[in-house]
C-alpha positions in Angstrom: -37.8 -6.8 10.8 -36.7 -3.6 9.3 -34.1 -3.1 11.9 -32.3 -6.7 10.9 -32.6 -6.1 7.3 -30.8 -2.5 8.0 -28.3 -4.4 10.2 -27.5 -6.8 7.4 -27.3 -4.0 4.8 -25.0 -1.7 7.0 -23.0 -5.0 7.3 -22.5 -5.8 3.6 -21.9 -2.3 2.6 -18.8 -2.4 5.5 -17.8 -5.4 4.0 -17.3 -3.8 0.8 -15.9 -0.7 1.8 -13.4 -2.7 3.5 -12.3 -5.3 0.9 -12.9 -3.1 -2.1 -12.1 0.7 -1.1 -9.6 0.2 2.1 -7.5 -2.8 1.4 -6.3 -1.5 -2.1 -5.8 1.8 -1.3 -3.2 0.4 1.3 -2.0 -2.4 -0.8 -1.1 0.4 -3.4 0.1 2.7 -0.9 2.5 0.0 0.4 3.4 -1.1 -3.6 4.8 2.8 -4.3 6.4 3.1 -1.0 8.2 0.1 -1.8 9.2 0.8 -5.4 10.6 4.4 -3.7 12.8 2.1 -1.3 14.2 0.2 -3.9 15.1 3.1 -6.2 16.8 4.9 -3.2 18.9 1.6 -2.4 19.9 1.0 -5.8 20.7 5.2 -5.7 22.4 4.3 -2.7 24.8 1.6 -4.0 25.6 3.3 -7.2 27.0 6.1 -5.0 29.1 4.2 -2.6 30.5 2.0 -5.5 31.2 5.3 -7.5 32.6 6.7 -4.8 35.2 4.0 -4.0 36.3 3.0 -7.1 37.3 6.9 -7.7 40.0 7.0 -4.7 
């Protein structure tokens, strides 16, 4: 009995470690990342229009 009660307890606390600690971290990992890859196109386009307008 104690073994299945353990089982279930390992299984919620996975659960939660997974939907509470793991899937944000990434989610937030992947909101920064993208927020860096917009800054560095808009970078990128402001350049090349700079650049061609000054020839």
């Amino acid at each position: 009995m104690a073994r299945i009660v353990l089982s279930v307890l390992g299984v919620v606390l996975a659960l939660y470690v997974v939907f509470g600690l793991v899937i944000p971290a990434v989610l937030g990992i992947f909101k920064i990342l993208l927020i860096i890859a917009v800054v560095g196109v808009v970078a990128f386009a402001a350049i090349t229009v700079i650049g061609k307008m000054s020839k």
